[in-house]
C-alpha positions as CSV (number, residue, x, y, z in Angstrom):
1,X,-10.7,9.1,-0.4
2,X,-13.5,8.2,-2.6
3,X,-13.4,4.3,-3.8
4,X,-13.4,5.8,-7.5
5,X,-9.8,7.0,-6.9
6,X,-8.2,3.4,-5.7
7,X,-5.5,2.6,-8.3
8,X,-6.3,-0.4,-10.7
9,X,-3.2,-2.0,-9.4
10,X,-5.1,-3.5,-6.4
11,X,-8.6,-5.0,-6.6
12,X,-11.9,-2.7,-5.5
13,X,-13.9,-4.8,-3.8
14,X,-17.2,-4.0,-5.4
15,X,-19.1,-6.8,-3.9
16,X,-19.3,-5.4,-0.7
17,X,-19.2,-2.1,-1.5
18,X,-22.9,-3.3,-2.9
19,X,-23.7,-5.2,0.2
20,X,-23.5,-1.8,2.0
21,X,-25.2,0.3,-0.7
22,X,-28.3,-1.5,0.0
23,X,-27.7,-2.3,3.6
24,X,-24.9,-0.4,6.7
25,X,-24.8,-4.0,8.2
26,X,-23.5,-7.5,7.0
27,X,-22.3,-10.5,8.7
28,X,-21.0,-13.9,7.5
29,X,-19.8,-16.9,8.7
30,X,-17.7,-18.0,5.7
31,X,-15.5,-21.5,6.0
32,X,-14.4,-21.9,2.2
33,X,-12.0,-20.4,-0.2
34,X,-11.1,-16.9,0.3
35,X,-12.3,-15.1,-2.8
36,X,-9.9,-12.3,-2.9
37,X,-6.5,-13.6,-4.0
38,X,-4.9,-9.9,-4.1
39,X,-4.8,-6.6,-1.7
40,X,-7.9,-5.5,-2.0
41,X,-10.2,-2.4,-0.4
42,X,-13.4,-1.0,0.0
43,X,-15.7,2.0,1.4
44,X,-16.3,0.6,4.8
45,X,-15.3,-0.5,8.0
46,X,-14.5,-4.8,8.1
47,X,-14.4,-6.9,11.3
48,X,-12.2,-10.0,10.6
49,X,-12.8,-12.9,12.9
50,X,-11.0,-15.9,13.3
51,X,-12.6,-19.1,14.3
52,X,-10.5,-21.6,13.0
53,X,-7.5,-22.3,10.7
54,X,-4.1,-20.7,10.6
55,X,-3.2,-17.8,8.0
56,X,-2.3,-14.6,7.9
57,X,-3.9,-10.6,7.5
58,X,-2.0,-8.1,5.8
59,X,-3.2,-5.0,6.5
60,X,-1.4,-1.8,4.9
61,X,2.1,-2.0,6.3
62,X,1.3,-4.8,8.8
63,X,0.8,-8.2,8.7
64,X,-1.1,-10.6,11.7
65,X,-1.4,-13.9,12.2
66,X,-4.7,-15.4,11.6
67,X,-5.4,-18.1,14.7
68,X,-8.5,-18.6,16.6
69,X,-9.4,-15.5,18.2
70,X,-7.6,-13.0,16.1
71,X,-10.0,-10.0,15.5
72,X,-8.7,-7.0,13.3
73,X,-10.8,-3.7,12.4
74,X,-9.9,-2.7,8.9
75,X,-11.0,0.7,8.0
76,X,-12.4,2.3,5.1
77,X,-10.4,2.2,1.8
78,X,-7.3,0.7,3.4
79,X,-5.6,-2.2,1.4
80,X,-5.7,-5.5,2.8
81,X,-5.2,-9.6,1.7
82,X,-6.0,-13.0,3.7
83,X,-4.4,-15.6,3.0
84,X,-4.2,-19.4,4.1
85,X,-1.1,-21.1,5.7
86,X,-1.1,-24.9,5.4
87,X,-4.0,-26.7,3.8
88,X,-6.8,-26.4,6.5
89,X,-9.5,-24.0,5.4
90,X,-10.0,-20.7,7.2
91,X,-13.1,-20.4,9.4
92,X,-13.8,-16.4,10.0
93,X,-16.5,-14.2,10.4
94,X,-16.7,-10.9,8.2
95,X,-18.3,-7.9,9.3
96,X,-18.7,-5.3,7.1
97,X,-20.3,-1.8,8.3
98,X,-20.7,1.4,6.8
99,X,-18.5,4.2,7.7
100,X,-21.6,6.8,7.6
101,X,-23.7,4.3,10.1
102,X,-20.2,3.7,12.2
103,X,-19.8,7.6,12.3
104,X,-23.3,8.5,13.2
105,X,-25.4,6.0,14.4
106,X,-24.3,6.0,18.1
107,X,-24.2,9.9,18.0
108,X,-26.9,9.9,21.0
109,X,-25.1,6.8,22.7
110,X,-22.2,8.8,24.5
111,X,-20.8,5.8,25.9
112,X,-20.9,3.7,22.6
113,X,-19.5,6.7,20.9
114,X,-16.7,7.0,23.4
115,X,-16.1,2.9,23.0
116,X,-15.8,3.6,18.8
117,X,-13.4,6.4,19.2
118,X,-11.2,4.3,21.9
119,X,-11.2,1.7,19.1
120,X,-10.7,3.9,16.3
121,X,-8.0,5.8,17.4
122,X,-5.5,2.8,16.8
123,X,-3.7,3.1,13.8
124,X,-5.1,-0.8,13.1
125,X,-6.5,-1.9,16.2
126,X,-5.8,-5.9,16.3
127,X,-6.8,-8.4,19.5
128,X,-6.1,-12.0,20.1
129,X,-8.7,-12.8,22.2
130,X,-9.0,-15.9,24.8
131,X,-11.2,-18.6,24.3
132,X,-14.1,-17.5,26.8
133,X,-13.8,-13.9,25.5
134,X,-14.0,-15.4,21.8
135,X,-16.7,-17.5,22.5
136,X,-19.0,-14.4,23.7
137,X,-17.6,-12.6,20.4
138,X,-18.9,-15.6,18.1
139,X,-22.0,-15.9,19.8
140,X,-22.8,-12.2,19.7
141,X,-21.9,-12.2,15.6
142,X,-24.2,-15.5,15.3
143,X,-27.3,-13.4,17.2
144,X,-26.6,-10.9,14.5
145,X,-26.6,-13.1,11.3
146,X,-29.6,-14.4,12.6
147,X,-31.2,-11.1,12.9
148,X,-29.9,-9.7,9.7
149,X,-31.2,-12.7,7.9
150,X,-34.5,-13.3,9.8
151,X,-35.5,-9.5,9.8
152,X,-38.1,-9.9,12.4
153,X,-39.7,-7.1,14.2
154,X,-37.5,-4.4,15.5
155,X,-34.8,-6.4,14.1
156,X,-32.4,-3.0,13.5
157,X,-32.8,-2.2,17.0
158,X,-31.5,-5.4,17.9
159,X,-28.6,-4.9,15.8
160,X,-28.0,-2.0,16.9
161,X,-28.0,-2.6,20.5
162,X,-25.9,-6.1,19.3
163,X,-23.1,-4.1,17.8
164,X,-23.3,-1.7,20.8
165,X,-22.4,-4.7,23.0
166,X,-19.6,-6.2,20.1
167,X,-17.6,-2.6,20.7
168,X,-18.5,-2.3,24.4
169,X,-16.3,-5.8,24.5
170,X,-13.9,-4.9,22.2
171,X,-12.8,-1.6,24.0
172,X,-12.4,-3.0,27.1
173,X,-9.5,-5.8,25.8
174,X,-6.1,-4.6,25.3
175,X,-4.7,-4.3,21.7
176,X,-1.8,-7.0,20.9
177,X,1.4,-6.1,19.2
178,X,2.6,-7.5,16.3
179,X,3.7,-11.3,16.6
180,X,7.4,-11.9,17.9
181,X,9.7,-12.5,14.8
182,X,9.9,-16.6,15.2
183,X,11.0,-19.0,12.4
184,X,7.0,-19.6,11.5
185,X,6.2,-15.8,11.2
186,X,9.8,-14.6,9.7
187,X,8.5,-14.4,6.2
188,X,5.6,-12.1,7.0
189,X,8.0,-10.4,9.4
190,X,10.5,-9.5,6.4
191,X,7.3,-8.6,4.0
192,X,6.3,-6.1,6.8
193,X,9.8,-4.9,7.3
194,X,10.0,-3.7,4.0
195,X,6.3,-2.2,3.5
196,X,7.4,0.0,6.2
197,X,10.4,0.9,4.6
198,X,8.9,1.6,0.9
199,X,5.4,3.8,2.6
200,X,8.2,5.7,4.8
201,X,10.9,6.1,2.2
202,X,8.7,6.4,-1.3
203,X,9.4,10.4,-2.2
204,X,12.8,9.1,-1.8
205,X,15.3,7.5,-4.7
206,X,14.8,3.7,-3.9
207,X,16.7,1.3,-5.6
208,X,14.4,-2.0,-5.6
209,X,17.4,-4.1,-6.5
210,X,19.7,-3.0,-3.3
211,X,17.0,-3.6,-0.8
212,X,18.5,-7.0,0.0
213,X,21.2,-5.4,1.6
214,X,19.5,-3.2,3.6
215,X,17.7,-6.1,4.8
216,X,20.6,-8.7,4.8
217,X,18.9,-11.1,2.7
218,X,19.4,-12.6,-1.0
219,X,17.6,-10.5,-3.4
220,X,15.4,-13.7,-4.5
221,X,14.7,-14.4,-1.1
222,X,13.5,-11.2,-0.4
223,X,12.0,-11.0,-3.4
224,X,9.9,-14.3,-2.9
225,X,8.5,-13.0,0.6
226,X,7.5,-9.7,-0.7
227,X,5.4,-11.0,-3.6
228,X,4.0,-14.2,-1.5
229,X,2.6,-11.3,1.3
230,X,1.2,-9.0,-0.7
231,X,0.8,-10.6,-4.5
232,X,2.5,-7.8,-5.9
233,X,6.6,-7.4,-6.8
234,X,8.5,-4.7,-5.1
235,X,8.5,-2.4,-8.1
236,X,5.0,-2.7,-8.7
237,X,4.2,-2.2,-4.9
238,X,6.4,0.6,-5.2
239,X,4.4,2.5,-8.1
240,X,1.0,2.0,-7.2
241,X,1.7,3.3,-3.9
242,X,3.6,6.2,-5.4
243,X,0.8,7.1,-7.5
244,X,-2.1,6.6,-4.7
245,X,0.0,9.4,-3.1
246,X,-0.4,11.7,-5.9
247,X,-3.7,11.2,-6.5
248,X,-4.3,12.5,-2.8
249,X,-1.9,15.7,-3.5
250,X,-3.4,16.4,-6.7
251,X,-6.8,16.5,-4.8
252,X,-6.1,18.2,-1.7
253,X,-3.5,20.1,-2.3
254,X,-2.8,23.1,-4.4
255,X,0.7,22.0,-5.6
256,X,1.6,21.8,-8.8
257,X,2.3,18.8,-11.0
258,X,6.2,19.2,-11.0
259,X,6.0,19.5,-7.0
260,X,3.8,16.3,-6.5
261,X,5.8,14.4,-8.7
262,X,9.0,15.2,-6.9
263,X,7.0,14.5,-3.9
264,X,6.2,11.3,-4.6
265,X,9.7,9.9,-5.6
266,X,9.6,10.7,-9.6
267,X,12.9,12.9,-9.9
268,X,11.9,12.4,-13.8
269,X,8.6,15.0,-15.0
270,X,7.7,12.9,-17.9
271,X,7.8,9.3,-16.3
272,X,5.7,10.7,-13.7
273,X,3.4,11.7,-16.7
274,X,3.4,8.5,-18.3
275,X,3.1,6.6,-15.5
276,X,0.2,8.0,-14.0
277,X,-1.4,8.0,-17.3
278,X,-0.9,4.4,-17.9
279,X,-2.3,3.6,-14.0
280,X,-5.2,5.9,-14.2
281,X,-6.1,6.3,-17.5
282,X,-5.9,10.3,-17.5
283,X,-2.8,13.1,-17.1
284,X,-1.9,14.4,-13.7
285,X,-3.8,18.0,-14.7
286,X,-6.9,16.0,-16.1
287,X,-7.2,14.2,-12.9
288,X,-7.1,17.1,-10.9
289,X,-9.9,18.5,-12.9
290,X,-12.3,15.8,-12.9
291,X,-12.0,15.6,-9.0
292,X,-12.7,18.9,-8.6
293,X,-9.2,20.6,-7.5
């Protein structure tokens, strides 16, 4: 899905989406305030590294805990938000790579290329690596900010053949489930509880203000969680998503308006209408047009 066709309810991160027009490859150590405060998404592929701090990744429908060692792979145009737990800052390391240089730069490498797909072929491949293990991953990233920024002679052949060894290490360590549902992590737990429910149950009649039941929690409660995980209310979560999935029908598929509304969870034509308008800034048909189905 192009980047173009993200809905306005969640932030495009432009920045890097720069970073990797003019470059595939960027690394940073980064120890201060994360700049993102909402879901947010861009063209390519992120490594997110923890070093130090506590906090937590939401990532689509899951959420992670953010301690030293955590290491997720967030793909291309999927929605995701940091955020800080307690009032130490959060030392990570971003990677951010290109998906056409993730895709075909390893092409003649069979075993890298073999290594990607084992790593790709996770849903949302996630690790919580041990110290030793963590210390060779920082060291490795620190080689490659080094080269990045010095750009010395045959410096893309040493990242290259630094990034071959990052996913050589990576695909050899087991992926870690989700955490276990303790008191700390309950919060997140609930918040990921219900993104599951809304992405599985959206072309479905949901009523936001029953969930709590379902859940067996007060309705501000659950309320609370939702918004504090992903900066967004329920309702809201609700639309955007529903209208993401109808942009993606409305390009790749040849069903009509009327069907992809139903299909989405609008039982009512002209709310659909409206409320794609108002999201997008064009009709369901105008849409289609513009992006060529």
């Amino acid at each position: 899905m192009g980047s173009r066709y993200i809905s306005s309810g969640y932030q495009l991160d432009n920045a890097t989406n720069r970073l990797l027009d003019v470059f595939p490859v960027h690394c940073h150590f980064r120890d201060g305030v994360i700049g993102q405060s909402q879901m947010h998404a861009h063209r390519g592929y992120e490594i997110y590294f923890c070093l130090e701090g506590h906090g937590k990744l939401l990532v689509g429908d899951h959420v992670y805990s953010l301690l030293p060692g955590a290491l997720a792979i967030i793909k291309p145009h999927v929605f995701h938000r940091p955020s800080v737990i307690g009032t130490k800052p959060l030392h990570r390391v971003v990677l951010s790579l290109d998906e056409h240089y993730v895709q075909t730069s390893f092409d003649n490498s069979p075993g890298i290329s073999t290594c990607l797909h084992t790593l790709l072929a996770e849903p949302q491949p996630y690790w919580r690596l041990a110290t030793a293990k963590m210390d060779s991953i920082r060291d490795l990233l620190l080689r490659l900010t080094r080269e990045l920024a010095d750009q010395q002679d045959f410096y893309i052949a040493a990242m290259h053949h630094l990034l071959a060894e990052l996913f050589v290490i990576l695909a050899r360590e087991q992926y870690c489930p989700p955490d276990t549902d303790t008191s700390e992590n309950a919060a997140f737990h609930l918040a990921e509880r219900i993104l599951r429910y809304l992405t599985a149950h959206y072309a479905e009649s949901i009523e936001v203000s029953c969930l709590h039941e379902q859940f067996n929690v007060s309705r501000s409660h659950l309320y609370d969680q939702f918004k504090q995980a992903t900066g967004h209310s329920l309702n809201r979560f609700l639309t955007i998503y529903r209208i993401n999935q109808a942009k993606r029908l409305l390009m790749d598929t040849p069903l009509s308006v009327t069907e992809i509304a139903s299909a989405v969870g609008f039982g009512d034509l002209s709310h659909f209408f409206h409320t794609f308008k108002s999201e997008t800034g064009l009709t369901p048909s105008v849409f289609r047009k513009q992006t060529g189905n």
